[in-house]
C-alpha positions in Angstrom: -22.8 -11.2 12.2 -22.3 -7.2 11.8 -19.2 -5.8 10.2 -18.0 -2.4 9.8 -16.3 -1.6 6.8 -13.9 1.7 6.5 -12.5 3.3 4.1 -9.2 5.3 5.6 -6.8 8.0 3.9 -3.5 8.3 6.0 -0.1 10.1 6.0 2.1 7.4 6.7 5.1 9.9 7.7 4.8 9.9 11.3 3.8 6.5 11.9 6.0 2.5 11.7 4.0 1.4 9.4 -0.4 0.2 9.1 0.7 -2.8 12.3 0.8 -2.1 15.9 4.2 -2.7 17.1 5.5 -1.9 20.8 7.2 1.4 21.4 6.4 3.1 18.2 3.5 4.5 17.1 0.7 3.0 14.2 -2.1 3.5 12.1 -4.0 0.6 13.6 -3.5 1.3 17.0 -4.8 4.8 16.5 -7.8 3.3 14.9 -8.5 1.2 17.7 -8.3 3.5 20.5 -10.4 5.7 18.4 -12.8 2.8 18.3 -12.3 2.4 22.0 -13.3 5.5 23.1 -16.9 5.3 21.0 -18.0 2.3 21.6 -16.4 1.1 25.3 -15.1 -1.7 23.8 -11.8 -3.2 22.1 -11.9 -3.8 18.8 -9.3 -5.4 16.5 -8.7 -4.6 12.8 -8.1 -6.1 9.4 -6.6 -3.5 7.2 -6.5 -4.6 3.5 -2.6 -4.0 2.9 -0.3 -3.9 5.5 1.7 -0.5 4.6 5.3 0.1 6.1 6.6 2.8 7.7 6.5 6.2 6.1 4.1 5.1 3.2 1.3 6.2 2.5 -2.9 5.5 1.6 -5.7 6.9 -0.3 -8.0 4.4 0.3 -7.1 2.1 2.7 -9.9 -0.3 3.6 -10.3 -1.8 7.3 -13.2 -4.5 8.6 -14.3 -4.8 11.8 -16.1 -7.5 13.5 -18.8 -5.8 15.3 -19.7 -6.8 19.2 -24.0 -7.1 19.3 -23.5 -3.9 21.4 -22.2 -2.0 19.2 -25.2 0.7 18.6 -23.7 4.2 16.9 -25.7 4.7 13.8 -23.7 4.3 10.5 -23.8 7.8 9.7 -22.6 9.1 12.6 -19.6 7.1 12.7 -17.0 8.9 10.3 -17.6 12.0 12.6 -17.5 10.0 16.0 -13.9 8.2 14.8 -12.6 11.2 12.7 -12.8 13.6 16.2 -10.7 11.0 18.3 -8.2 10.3 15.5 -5.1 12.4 14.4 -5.4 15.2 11.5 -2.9 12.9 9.1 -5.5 9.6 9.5 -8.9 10.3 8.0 -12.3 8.2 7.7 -13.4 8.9 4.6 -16.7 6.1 4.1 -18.3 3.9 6.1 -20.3 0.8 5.4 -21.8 -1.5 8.1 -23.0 -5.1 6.6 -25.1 -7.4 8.1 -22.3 -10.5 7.0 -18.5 -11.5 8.0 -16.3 -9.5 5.4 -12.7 -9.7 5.9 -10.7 -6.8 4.3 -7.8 -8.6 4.0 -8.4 -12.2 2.9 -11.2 -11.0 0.7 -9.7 -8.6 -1.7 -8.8 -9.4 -5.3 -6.6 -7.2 -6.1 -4.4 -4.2 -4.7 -3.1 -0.7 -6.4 -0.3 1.1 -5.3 1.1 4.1 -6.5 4.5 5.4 -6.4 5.7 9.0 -7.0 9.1 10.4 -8.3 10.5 13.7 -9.4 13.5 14.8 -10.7 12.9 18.6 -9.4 13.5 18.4 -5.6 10.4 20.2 -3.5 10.7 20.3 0.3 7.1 20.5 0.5 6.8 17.3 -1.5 9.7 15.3 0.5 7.9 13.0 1.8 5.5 12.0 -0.4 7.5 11.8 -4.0 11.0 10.5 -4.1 13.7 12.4 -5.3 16.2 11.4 -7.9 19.1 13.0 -9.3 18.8 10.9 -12.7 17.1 11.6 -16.1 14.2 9.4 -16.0 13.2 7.7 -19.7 9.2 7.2 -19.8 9.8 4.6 -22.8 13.2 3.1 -21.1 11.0 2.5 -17.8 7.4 1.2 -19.4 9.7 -1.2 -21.4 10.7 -2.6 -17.5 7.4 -2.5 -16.4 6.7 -4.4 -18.9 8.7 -7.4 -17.9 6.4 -7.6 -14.9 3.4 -8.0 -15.7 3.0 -12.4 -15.6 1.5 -14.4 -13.2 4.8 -16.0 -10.9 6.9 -16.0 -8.1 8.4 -12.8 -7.4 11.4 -14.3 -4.4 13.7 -11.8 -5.8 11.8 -8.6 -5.9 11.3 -9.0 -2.1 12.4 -8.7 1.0 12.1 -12.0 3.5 9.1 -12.4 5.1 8.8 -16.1 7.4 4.7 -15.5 7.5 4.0 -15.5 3.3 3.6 -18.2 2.5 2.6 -17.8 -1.3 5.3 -15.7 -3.1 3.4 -16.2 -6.3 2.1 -12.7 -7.3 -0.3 -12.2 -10.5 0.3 -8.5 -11.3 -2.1 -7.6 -14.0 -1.2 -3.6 -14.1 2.5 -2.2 -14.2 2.9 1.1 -15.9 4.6 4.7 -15.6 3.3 8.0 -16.6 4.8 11.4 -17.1 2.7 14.2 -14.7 4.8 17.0 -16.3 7.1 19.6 -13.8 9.3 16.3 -13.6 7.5 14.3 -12.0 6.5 10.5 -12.9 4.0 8.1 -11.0 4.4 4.6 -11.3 0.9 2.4 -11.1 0.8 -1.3 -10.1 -1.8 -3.8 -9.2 -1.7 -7.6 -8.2 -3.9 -10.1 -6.2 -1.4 -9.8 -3.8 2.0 -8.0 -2.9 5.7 -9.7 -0.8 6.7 -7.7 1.6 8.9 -5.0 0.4 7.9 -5.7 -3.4 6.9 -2.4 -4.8 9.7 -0.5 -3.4 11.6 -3.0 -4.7 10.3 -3.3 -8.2 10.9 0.8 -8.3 14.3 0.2 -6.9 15.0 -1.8 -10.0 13.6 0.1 -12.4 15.8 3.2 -11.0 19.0 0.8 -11.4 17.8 0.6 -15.2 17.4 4.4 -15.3 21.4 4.5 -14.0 22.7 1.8 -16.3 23.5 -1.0 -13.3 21.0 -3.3 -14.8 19.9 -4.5 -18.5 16.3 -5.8 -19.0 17.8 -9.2 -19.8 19.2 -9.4 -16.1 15.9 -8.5 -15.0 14.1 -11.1 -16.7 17.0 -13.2 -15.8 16.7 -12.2 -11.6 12.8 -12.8 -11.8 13.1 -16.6 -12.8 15.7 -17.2 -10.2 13.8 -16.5 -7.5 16.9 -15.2 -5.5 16.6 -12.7 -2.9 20.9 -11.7 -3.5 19.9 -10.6 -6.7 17.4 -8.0 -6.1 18.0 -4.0 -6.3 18.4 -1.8 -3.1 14.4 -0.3 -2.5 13.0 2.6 -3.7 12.5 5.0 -0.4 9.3 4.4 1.3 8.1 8.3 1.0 7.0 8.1 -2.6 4.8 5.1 -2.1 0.5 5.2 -1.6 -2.1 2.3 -1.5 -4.4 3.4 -4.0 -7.0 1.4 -4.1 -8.4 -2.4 -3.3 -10.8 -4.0 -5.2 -13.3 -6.5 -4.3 -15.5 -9.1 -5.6 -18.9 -6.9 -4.8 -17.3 -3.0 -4.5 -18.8 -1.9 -1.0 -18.6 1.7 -1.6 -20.2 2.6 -4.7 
């Protein structure tokens, strides 16, 4: 058992999402035509984090169950992949292990980050989210707070009939102040609902505007009811960060 390990930076802009869907195009099914035309064979892929549309990833991590056949050396791969993929999806390392590693099912934790200015750039539109409000550093940390606690987070999600486990132990939730405006908000769990993060900023920017108090918030959590969650944050201002495994394969 051979499997090929990638890690993958992408600009989500163009694309529905990591998932191949029908009529639209995707980051996976880029990757596997790329893979396709190298190797003559079809491959499928496990991405770590399944990102939506228009978000983004700095270090997105993919396994691949390799074929016997498969014979490209591993350091000719990034070059082999990287010419039959677009300029906004990028291979940036590649590991090939002689065991069955799954990116998905064995990663302990993922990082997102999530970007947000208050000085509007249309060079930056798609990739930090714009808001008309006075952000508070010590107002929003104080929310961030609230979420960091092993439990189920129902109502900081959207509906998803395949997650089965809506328990989420989020062990990093934190804002910082990168000057000019702008703020990045960090987070990182064992595991994320679909729709979560956006969500979480969402509710954060209802604190920001006064809609919500930190005592509805903690109050919303333990209900675990969808009806009371915040609209999302846009998708633009949101990048996979990083995943982190057991034994780190890049080092």
């Amino acid at each position: 058992m051979r499997t090929l390990v990638l890690e993958i930076s992408y600009d989500g802009s163009n694309y529905a999402g990591w998932q191949i869907q029908k009529n639209v195009a995707s980051i996976q099914e880029h990757l596997e035509n790329a893979l396709e035309k190298i190797s003559k064979n079809r491959y499928k892929t496990v991405a770590a984090g399944r990102t939506d549309a228009s978000v983004h990833a700095f270090a997105q991590i993919v396994s691949v169950e390799l074929l016997d056949s498969f014979s490209i050396p591993e350091e000719k791969i990034i070059y082999a992949l990287n010419t039959n993929l677009p300029f906004d999806i990028r291979i940036n390392k590649v590991k090939i292990l002689n065991e069955k590693f799954n990116a998905r099912f064995d990663a302990n934790f993922r990082e997102y980050k999530y970007f947000i200015t208050n000085k509007y750039n249309i060079f930056e539109r798609n990739y930090c989210t714009f808001t008309k409000y006075p952000l508070d550093l010590g107002l929003l940390n104080e929310t961030a707070n609230i979420f960091i606690q092993k439990t189920d987070f129902t109502t900081f999600s959207k509906y998803n009939p395949d997650n089965n486990n809506p328990v989420c132990d989020v062990v990093l939730s934190y804002w910082e102040y990168l000057g000019d405006g702008k703020f990045i908000y960090t987070v990182k769990s064992n595991h994320f609902l679909y729709g979560m993060v956006r969500s979480l900023v969402g509710t954060m920017l209802d604190i920001i505007r006064g809609k919500r108090s930190l005592e509805n918030i903690n109050f919303a959590l333990n209900q675990k009811d969808r009806s009371l969650n915040s609209p999302l944050a846009k998708p633009q201002g949101l990048f996979l960060n990083k995943v982190y495994y057991t034994n780190e394969i890049f080092l």
